[in-house]
C-alpha positions, -999 to 999 in steps of 0.1 A, spaced: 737 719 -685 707 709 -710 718 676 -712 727 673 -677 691 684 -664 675 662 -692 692 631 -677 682 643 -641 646 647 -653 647 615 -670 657 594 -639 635 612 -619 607 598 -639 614 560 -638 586 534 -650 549 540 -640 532 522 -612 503 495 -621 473 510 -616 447 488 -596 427 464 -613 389 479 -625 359 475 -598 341 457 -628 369 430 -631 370 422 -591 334 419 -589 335 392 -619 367 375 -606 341 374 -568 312 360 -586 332 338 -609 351 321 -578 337 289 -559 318 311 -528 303 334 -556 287 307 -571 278 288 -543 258 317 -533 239 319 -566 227 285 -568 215 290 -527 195 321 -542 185 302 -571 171 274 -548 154 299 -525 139 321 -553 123 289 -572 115 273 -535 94 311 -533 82 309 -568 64 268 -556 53 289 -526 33 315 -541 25 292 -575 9 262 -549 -9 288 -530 -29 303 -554 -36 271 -571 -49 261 -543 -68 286 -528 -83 295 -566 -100 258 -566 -110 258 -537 -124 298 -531 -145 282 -567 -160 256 -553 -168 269 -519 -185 300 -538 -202 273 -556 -215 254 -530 -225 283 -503 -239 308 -531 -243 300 -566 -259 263 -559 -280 273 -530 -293 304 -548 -304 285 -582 -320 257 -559 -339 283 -534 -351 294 -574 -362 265 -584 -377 249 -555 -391 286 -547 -415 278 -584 -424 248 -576 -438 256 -541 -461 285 -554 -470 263 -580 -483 239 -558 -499 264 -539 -520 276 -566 -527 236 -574 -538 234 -535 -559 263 -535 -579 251 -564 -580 217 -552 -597 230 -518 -623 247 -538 -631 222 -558 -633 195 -531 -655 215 -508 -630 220 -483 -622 255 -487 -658 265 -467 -641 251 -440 -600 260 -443 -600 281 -470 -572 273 -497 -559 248 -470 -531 236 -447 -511 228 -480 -517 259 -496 -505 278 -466 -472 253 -461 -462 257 -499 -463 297 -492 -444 295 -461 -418 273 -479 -417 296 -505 -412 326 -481 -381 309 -465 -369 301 -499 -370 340 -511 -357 351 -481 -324 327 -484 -326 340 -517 -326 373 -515 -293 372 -488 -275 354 -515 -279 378 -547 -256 402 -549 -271 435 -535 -279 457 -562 -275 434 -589 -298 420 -613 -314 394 -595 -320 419 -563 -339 437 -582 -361 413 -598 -368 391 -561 -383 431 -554 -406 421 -582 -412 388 -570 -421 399 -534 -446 424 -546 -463 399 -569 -464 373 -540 -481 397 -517 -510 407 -545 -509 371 -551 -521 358 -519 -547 390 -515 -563 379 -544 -567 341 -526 -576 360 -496 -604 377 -514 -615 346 -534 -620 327 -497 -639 354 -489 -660 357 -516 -666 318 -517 -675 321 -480 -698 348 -489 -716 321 -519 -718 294 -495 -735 319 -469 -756 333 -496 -769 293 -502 -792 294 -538 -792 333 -537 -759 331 -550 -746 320 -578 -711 307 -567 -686 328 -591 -673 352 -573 -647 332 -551 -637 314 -585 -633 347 -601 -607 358 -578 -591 322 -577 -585 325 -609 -574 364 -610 -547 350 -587 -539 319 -613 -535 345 -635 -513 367 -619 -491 336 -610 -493 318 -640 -490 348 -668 -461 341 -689 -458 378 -698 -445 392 -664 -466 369 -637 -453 355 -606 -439 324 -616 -424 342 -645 -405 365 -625 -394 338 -604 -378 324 -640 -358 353 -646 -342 352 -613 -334 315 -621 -318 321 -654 -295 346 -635 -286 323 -609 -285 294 -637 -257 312 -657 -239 324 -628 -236 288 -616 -228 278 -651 -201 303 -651 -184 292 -619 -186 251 -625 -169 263 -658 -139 282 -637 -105 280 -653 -98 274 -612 -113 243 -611 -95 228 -640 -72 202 -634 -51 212 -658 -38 239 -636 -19 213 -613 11 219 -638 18 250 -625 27 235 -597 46 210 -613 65 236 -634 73 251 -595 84 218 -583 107 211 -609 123 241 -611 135 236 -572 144 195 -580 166 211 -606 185 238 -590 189 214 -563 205 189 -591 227 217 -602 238 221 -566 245 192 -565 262 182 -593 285 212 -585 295 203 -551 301 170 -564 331 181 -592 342 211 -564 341 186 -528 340 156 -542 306 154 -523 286 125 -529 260 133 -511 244 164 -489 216 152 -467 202 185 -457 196 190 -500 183 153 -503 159 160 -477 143 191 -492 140 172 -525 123 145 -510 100 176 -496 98 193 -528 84 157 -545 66 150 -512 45 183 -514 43 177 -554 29 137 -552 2 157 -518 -10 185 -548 -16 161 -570 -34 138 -547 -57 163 -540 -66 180 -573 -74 148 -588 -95 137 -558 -111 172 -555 -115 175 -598 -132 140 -594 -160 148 -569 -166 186 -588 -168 168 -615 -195 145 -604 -214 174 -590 -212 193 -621 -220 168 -641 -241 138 -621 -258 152 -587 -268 192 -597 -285 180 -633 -303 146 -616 -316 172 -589 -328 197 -611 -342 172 -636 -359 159 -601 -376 196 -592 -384 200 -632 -404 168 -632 -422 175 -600 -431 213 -611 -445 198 -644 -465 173 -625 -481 200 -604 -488 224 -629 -506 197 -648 -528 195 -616 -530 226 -614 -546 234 -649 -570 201 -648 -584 216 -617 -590 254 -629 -605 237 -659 -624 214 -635 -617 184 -654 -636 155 -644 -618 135 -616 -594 160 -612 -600 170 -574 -596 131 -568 -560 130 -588 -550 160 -573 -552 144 -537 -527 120 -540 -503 145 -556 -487 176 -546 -452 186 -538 -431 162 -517 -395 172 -514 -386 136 -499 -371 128 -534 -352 158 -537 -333 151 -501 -312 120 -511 -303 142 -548 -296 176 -526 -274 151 -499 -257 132 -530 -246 169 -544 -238 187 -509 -216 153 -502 -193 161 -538 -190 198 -531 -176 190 -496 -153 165 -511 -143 190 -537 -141 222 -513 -113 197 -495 -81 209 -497 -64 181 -476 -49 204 -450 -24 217 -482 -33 256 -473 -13 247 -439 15 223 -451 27 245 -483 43 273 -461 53 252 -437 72 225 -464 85 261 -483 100 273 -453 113 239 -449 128 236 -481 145 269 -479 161 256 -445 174 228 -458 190 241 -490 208 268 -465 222 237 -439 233 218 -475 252 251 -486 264 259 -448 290 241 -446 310 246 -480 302 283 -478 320 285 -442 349 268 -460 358 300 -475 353 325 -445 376 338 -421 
């Protein structure tokens, strides 16, 4: 009966059914099989064509958001600086040069004394909407409009007091207008805290700033290799691609992935093109047009605060010099129009901010239409 219900229970048993194959194991055998990897090289084409995408962009917009900075805040604000010194400069020249000529009994400090303040108003108050607010520079053009304001009471005062003189005929001995001329000098010219030397220090900030920014790591050239790097990493998943369908379908050729090579080196050749135009006119701003004009305003303030001091000191022939100086900002226009012209050349981007999404999203088509076709091959 044992043996019997042994041999029963034994043939009951029989061999064991194969268990299914692991989940791990089908997921290789899917990714290791000719739609699997089809589908990998589309996402490698698409991730890489998304990588040029985002890589061109901000290449792109990094050069050109430095040079536009450059040319609508940091330039402007050290030129309003500079020619904001040389204007009051040539005020105080002006206002000693009517007093020493005689003409101030009749105009006062004179219709160039009164245009050099006005430019130097308009050049403040451009000035003053480009700093930063609440930054260093705010702070000081605070300074500078105080100072300005004492500075013309104190030329006020010394017309008034030379009127008074010239009223007072011999009775008077004629040194209280110059007095207060020259309390004004002083409170422009004082290299410890004056006018003009508040005006520096607002300069310096705006010189480094702008020194800073034509020294961006945006606006080297060097940067196009970024998108280079982008561009070839599409051409070569493409290749791969490629290659693949070549050994797989025996295709020669897939016009839809020839087509957004062609875009890929298209959009590549269009970067270039532009960065080394755009490198080539910052770099002839940086380095030609901004240092000619400012070497053009340093000369000019030099010249007038030579007049200036021969005339305080009333050097002989002075008043007669002085007339056929002044400030003229005729030689500064063709300098400022030389650098404005580079910065707009260089704040080009060549329409690149429109055409790389639209030649990405190209791209990407493309390489889906070249894969298309295989990958319906294998469905249904």
């Amino acid at each position: 009966m044992t043996t019997a219900a042994g041999a029963a229970t034994s043939g009951a048993s029989g061999p064991a059914p194969a268990s299914p194959a692991p989940v791990s194991m089908r997921a290789r055998a899917r990714g290791q099989s000719t739609p699997g990897r089809l589908w990998r090289m589309l996402a490698a084409i698409l991730a890489a064509t998304a990588l040029l995408w985002i890589t061109a962009t901000i290449v792109v917009q990094g050069r050109h958001g430095t040079v536009q900075s450059v040319r609508d805040s940091t330039a402007p604000a050290f030129l309003d600086a500079t020619e904001a010194h040389a204007a009051l400069s040539d005020a105080d020249r002006a206002a000693w040069l009517s007093f020493r000529s005689g003409a101030a009994q009749l105009t006062g400090p004179g219709q160039q004394y009164q245009d050099d303040i006005t430019t130097a108003g308009q050049d403040l108050e451009r000035l003053a909407a480009l700093e930063p607010s609440g930054g260093a520079g705010s702070q000081q053009l605070q300074t500078v409009s105080g100072q300005l304001v004492n500075y013309q009471a104190l030329v006020e005062q010394a017309d008034a007091a030379n009127r008074t003189d010239i009223a007072l005929g011999t009775a008077s001995d004629h040194d209280l207008g110059y007095a207060y001329l020259t309390y004004a000098s002083n409170a422009m010219r004082d290299p410890q805290g004056g006018l003009l030397a508040s005006i520096d220090a607002v300069t310096a900030l705006d010189r480094g700033a702008l020194a800073r920014q034509v020294a961006s790591p945006w606006a080297n050239p060097a940067l196009l290799l970024a998108s280079a790097a982008g561009a070839g990493l599409v051409l070569w998943a493409i290749v791969t691609a490629r290659g693949f369908m070549l050994r797989r379908f025996r295709r020669v050729i897939s016009p839809p992935l020839v087509l957004a090579a062609a875009l890929v080196c298209g959009l590549l050749v269009w970067t270039a093109m532009v960065t080394v135009s755009a490198d080539s006119a910052f770099g002839a701003a940086r380095g030609t047009a901004l240092p000619r004009l400012t070497a053009i305003w340093q000369a000019k303030i030099r010249s007038v605060d030579g007049a200036a001091a021969a005339l305080r000191a009333n050097v002989p022939g002075s008043a007669s010099a002085a007339r056929s100086g002044g400030l003229s900002v005729t030689a500064t226009q063709s300098a400022s129009s030389a650098l404005d012209a580079d910065l707009a050349s260089a704040e080009d981007t060549g329409r690149l901010q429109v055409a790389i999404p639209i030649l990405a999203v190209a791209i990407a088509a493309l390489a889906y239409l070249g894969f298309k076709p295989r990958l319906d091959e294998y469905r249904g």
